[in-house]
Each structure stands twice: as C-alpha cells, then as structure tokens.
C-alpha positions as CSV (number, residue, x, y, z in Angstrom):
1,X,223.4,10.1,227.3
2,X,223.2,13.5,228.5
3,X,219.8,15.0,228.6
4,X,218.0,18.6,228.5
5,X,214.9,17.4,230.5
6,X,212.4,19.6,232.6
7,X,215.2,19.3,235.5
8,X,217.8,20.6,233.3
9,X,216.1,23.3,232.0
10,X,214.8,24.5,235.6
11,X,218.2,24.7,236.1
12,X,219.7,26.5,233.6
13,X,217.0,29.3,234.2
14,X,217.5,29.8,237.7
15,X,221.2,29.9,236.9
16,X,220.7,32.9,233.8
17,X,218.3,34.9,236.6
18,X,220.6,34.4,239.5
19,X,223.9,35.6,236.9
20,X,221.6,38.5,235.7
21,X,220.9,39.5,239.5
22,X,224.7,39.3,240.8
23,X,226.5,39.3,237.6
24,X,228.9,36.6,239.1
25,X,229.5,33.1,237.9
26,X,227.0,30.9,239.9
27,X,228.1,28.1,241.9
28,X,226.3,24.7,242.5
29,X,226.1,25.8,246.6
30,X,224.4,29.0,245.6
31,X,221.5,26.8,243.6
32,X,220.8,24.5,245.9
33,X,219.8,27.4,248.8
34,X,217.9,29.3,245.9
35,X,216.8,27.1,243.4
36,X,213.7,26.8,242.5
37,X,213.7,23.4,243.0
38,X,215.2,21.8,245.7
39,X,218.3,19.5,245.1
40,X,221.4,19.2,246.8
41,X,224.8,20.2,245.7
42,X,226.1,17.2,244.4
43,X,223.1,16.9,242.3
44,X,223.4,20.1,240.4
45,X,227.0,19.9,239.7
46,X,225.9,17.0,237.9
47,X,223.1,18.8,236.0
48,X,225.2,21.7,235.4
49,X,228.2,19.3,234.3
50,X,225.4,18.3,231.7
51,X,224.3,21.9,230.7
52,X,227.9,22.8,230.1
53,X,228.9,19.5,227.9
54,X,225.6,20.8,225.8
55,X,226.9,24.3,225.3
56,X,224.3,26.4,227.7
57,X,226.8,27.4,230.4
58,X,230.5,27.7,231.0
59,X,233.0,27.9,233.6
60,X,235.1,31.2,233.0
61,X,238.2,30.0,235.1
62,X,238.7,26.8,237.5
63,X,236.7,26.5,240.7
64,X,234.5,29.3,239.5
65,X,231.2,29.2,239.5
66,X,229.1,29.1,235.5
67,X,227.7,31.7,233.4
68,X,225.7,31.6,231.0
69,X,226.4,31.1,226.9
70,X,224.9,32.9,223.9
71,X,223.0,29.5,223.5
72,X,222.2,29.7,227.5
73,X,220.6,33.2,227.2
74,X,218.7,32.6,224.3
75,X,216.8,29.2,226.2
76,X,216.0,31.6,228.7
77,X,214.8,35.0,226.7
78,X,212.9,32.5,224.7
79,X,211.2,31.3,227.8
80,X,210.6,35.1,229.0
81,X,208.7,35.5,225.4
82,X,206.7,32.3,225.7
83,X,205.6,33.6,229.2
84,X,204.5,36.8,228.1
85,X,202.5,35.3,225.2
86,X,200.4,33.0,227.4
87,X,200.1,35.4,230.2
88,X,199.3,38.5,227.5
89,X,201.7,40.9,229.2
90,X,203.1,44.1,227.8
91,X,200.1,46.1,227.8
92,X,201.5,49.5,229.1
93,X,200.0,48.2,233.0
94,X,202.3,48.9,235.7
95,X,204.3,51.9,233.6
96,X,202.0,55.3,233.4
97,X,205.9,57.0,233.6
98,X,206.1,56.2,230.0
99,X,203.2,57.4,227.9
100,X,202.8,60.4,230.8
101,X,206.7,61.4,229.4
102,X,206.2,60.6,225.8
103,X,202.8,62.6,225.5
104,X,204.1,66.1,226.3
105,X,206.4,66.0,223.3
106,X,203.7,64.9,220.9
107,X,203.2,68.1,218.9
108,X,206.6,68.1,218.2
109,X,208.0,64.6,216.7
110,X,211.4,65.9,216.7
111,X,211.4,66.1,220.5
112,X,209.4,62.9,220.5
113,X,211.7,61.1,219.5
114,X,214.9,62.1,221.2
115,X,212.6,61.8,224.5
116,X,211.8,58.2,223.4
117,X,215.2,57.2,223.6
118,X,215.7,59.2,226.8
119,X,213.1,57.5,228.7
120,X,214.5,54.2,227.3
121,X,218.2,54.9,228.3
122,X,216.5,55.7,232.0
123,X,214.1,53.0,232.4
124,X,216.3,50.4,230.9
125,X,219.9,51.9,232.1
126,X,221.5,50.6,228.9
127,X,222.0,52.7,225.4
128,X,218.6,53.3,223.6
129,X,217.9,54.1,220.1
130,X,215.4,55.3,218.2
131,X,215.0,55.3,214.2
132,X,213.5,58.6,212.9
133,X,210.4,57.9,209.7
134,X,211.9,58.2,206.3
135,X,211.5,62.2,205.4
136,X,211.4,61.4,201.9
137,X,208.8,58.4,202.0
138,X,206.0,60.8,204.5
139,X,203.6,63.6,202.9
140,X,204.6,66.8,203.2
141,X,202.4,70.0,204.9
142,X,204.3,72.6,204.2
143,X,208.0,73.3,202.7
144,X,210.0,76.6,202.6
145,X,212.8,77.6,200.2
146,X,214.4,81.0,202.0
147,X,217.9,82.2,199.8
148,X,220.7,82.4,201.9
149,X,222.8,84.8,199.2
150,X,224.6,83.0,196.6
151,X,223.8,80.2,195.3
152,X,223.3,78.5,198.9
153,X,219.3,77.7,200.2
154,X,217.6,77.4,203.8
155,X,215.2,74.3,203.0
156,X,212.2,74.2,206.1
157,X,210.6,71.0,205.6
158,X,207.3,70.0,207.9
159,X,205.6,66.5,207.0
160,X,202.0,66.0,208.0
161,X,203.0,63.6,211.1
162,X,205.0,67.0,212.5
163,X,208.3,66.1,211.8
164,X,210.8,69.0,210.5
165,X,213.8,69.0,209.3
166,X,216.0,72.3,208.0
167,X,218.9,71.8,205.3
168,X,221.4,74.0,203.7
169,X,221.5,72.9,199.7
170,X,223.8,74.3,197.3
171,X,222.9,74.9,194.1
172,X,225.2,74.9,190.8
173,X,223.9,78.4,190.1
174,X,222.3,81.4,192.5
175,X,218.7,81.7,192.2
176,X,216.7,84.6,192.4
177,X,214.3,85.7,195.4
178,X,211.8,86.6,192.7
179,X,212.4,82.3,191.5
180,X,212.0,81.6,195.0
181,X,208.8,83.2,195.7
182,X,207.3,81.2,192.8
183,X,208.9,78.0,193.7
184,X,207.2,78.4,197.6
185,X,203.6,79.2,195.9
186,X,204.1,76.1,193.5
187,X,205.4,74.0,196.0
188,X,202.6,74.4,198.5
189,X,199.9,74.5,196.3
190,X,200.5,71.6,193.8
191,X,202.8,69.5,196.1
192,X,201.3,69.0,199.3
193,X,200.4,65.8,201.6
194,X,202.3,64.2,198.9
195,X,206.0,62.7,199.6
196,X,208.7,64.1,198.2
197,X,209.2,61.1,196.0
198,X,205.5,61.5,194.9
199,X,206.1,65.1,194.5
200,X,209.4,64.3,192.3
201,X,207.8,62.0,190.1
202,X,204.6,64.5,189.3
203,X,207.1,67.5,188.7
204,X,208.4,65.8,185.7
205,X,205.0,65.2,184.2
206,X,204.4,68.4,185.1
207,X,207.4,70.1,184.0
208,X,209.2,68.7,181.6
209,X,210.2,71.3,179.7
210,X,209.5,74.7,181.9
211,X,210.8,75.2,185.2
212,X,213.9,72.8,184.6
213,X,215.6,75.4,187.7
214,X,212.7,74.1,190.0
215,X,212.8,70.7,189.3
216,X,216.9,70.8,190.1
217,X,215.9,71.7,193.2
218,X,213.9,69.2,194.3
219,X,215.5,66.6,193.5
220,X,218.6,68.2,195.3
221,X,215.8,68.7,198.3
222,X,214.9,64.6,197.7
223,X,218.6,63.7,197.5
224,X,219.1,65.4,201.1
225,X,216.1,64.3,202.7
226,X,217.6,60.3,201.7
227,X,220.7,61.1,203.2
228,X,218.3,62.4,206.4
229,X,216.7,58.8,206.3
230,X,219.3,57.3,208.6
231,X,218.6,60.0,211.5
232,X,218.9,58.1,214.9
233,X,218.8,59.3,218.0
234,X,220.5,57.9,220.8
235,X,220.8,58.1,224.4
236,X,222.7,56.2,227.3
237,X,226.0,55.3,226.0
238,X,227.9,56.3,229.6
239,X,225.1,54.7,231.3
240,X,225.5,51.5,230.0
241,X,229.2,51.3,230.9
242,X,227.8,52.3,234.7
243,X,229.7,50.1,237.1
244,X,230.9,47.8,234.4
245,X,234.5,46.1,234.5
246,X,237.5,47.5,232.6
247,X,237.3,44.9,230.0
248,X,233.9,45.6,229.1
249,X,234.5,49.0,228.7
250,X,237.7,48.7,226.7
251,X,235.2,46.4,224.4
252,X,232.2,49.2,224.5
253,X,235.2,51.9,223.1
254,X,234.8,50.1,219.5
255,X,231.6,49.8,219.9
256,X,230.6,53.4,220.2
257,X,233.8,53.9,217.2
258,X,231.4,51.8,214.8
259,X,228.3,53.2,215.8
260,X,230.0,57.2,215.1
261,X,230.1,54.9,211.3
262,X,226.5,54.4,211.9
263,X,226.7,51.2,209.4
264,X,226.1,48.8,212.5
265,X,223.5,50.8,213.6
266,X,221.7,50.7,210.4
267,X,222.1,46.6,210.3
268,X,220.3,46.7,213.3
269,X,217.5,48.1,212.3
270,X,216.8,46.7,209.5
271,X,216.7,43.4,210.7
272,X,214.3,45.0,213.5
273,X,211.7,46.1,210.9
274,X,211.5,43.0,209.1
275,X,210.9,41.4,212.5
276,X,207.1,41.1,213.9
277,X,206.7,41.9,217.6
278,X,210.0,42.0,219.9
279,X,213.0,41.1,218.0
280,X,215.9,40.0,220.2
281,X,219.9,39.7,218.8
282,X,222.1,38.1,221.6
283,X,225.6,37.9,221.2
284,X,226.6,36.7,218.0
285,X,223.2,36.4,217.0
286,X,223.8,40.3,216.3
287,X,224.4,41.5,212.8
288,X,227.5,42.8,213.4
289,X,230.6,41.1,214.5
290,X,231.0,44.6,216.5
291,X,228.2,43.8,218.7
292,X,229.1,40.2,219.7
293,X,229.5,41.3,223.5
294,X,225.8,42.5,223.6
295,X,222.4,41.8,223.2
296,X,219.9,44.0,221.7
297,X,215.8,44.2,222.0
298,X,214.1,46.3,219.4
299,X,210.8,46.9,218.0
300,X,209.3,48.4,214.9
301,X,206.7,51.4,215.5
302,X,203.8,52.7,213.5
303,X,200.4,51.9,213.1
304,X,201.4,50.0,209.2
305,X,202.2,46.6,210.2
306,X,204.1,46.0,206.8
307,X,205.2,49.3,205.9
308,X,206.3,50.9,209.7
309,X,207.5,54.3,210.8
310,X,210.6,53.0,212.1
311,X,212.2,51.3,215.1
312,X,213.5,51.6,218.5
313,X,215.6,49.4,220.3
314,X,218.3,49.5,223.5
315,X,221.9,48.3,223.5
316,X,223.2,46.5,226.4
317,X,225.4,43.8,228.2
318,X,224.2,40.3,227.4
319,X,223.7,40.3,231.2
320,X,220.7,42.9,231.0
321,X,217.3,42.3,232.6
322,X,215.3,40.8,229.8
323,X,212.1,40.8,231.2
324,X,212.4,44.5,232.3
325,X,213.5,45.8,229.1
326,X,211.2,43.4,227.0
327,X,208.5,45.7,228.7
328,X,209.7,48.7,228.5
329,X,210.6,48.4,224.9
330,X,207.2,46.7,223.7
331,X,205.0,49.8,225.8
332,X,207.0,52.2,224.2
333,X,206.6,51.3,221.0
334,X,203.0,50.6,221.2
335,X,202.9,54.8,223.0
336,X,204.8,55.9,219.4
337,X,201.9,53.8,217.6
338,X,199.5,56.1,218.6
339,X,201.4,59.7,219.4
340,X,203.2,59.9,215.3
341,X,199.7,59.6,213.8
C-alpha cells in the first residue's frame, strides 16, 4: 500500500523548494545530491513513484524530471504556515523597506494605497493588488458640491481616514449656485463624520418634504461613491510575465482580459475578507476558472477584525516563493493596520 509517511513528505518538500528555485522538473539524481535527507537514487524514484500515484507530483513529459501538483503545492504552503505559527514569524523584522516606503504616503491614502501595491509588485516581483475602503461605508470630513454649468456637478469628497475621491454627477435638472451654496453649508454642518449611508438615511427624516433637490443629490452622490467601492489598484502585471515562457504568457493575456472586467478581481477579494490571517488560493483552488494557472496570497487590512478596510493580495505563477511573499504580504498589511487610522 502506498504510503505518505515522514520520508514521503520530506520528499515531496524538497522537491516543491528545489522546482520553486530552478523552475525545472526535478529529477531523482538531483535529490539525492540535495535532499535533505540522504537516499540514493533508486530510492527516491521509488518515493517519488509513490508521491505521483497519490496525486502530489507529476511527470510533464517522459524521462523528465517531476513538478509539483495543485495538491503538491498546497502540502507544502501548508507546511510554510504551520512553520510560521510555531516559530511566530511575520513580525515586520528583517523588512524596515516596507513601513519606511509606506509611511511617507500616510497623509494621503490615495497615494497610500497605490504605493502599497507598488512596493508589493517590487518586493514580490509578481502583480499586487490592493482593495481601496468602501467610500460609502467611512465617515465623511468634508464634502464639496462646485456647479460645473448645466446641470453637471464637481463632487470633492474627503472621509475622515484621508481618502478623496472627485466625481462628475449629472443631474436631471441644472441647479443653482445660490442651491449649491446651501447644500455645502447643510452638508458640512449636519452631515459630517457620518457615512454617506448614515447621512442618506438621516436626510430623509430630516427632509422629507423640503429640500427634495438636495436629497436627489445625495443619493446620486451615494449611488457613485457604490460604484467607487470596487476601486483597486494594481501594480506589476509586466513584471510577473518577467522571463516567463511563451505559454505562460499566452495564458496571462486572458488573465489581464478578465481582470480589465474586474469580476475576477472582485471574487478574490471577497473570499480574502472573509478569511482570518493569510489566505492562500492555489491553482484551482482560485475562485475563478481564469485564475487556474496561479496562486494568489492576500490579506485583509484594518484595525476591525470583523468589519475590515479592505484587502491586498499579489498574483503570481503557482511556482512563486511562498515563504517570501507570505512575509511580505502579512508586514504589509499589518503597516496599512496602523497608517489608514
């Protein structure tokens, strides 16, 4: 009966690390001079014989050497996690590049976030993305109605974390600069560190019957800021495909067509902030049959474990350094914990 014993699984490790290192198939001569335990050939064709009739590794033409499964990638991530658990790792040690990049964009989240998925892209060399806080769920600080002639409106939105956001709405009748003035004043006195849902709910209590041009408006301002509450940003695409093979680029091309759709993207994410800690999709673990060719590592940020800011994450080849970007994506994270407050 074939078995996944201690041997096995030593094995199968050293064979995901050494495929991760070269990224070519392995062979059984290659183990035996850099195993980490010592066996001869023979003796780990036979073990990797085993491995492959259980589904870890295959062999991707005859007289090739292995590579590792979906199934064989996710023994060994799973064994990178374990590790960091009972050693306590991820604790921003060994890493000052990222909180010393992140920090000079703090007073403007905006930048903050594209730069978060710029240092990921660099430090990870595979695409990064970051998942922007939901506009419409964060208290506002200030908000700014400027008439752009007609019935067309400049809408300056700042919530209190610093984020801003500027949108054009169109209104189904011109309003006056006089309306506007009033609509500013009422805005920012009645309506602030409040969310725009909040704000919403209390301008129909409030003004039911007067006002029904003001209320129009925010709830044309709400609508917008909704449609804003997918904003990604995204970074690395070309680096990712650096030094790959034709055929994985030729499979990245639909990739980067269903992420302009930004569906898959969204999937992603949500699976991310349902997650605790590091969530990992490898393969067809991903929710997306797009994504089959990759893995992805992602982690929600914010300092509300169950009701979080958003998410970041990076995209690569199911080959990627694991333990590197595990890391890189955990520290970061944990430096957007404490710079969006």
């Amino acid at each position: 009966m074939t078995e996944f014993d201690q041997r096995s699984q030593t094995i199968l490790h050293d064979i995901v690390r050494l495929y991760i290192d070269s990224q070519e198939p392995v062979g059984s001569r290659t183990l035996s001079r850099q195993s980490s335990i010592k066996l001869s050939a023979s003796s780990i064709r036979n073990v990797m014989s085993d491995l492959e009739y259980l589904g870890f590794i295959t062999q991707p033409h005859t007289s090739a050497g292995r590579i590792p499964t979906d199934s064989g990638f996710r023994f060994y991530v799973d064994s990178l996690v374990t590790m960091r658990k009972n050693l306590r790792e991820g604790t921003g040690v060994g890493h000052p590049d990222i909180p010393r990049s992140l920090s000079g964009k703090a007073d403007n989240k905006n930048q903050l976030l594209q730069e978060t998925s710029r240092v990921l892209s660099a430090m990870t060399g595979c695409m990064a993305l970051v998942s922007a806080p939901k506009l419409s769920q964060l208290p506002i600080r200030h908000v700014n109605f400027l008439g752009l002639g007609g019935n067309r409106i400049l809408v300056v939105l700042v919530t209190e974390s610093g984020l801003v956001q500027n949108a054009v709405i169109t209104m189904d009748n011109e309003v006056s600069a006089d309306d506007l003035e009033k609509i500013n004043r009422f805005v920012n006195e009645h309506m602030l560190g409040i969310s725009l849902h909040q704000a919403r709910r209390k301008l129909r209590i409030m003004l039911e019957r007067e006002m029904r041009q003001f209320r129009h408006l925010m709830e044309k301002l709400s609508t917008h800021a909704e449609e804003s509450d997918n904003q990604i940003y995204l970074e690395g695409f070309l680096q990712m495909l650096s030094g790959r093979k034709v055929d994985e680029i030729q499979r990245a091309q639909s990739l980067l067509r269903a992420f302009e759709e930004k569906k898959l993207i969204f999937d992603v994410i949500d699976h991310s902030l349902a997650a605790p800690g590091v969530k990992i999709f490898i393969g067809a673990e991903n929710p997306v049959e797009d994504m089959s060719d990759y893995s992805v590592v992602a982690k929600k940020y914010g300092s509300d474990e169950q009701s979080p800011l958003g998410a970041i994450g990076v995209i690569g080849p199911k080959s990627m350094n694991y333990q590197h970007v595990i890391d890189i994506v955990d520290i970061t994270a944990a430096c957007l914990d404490d710079l969006m407050q």
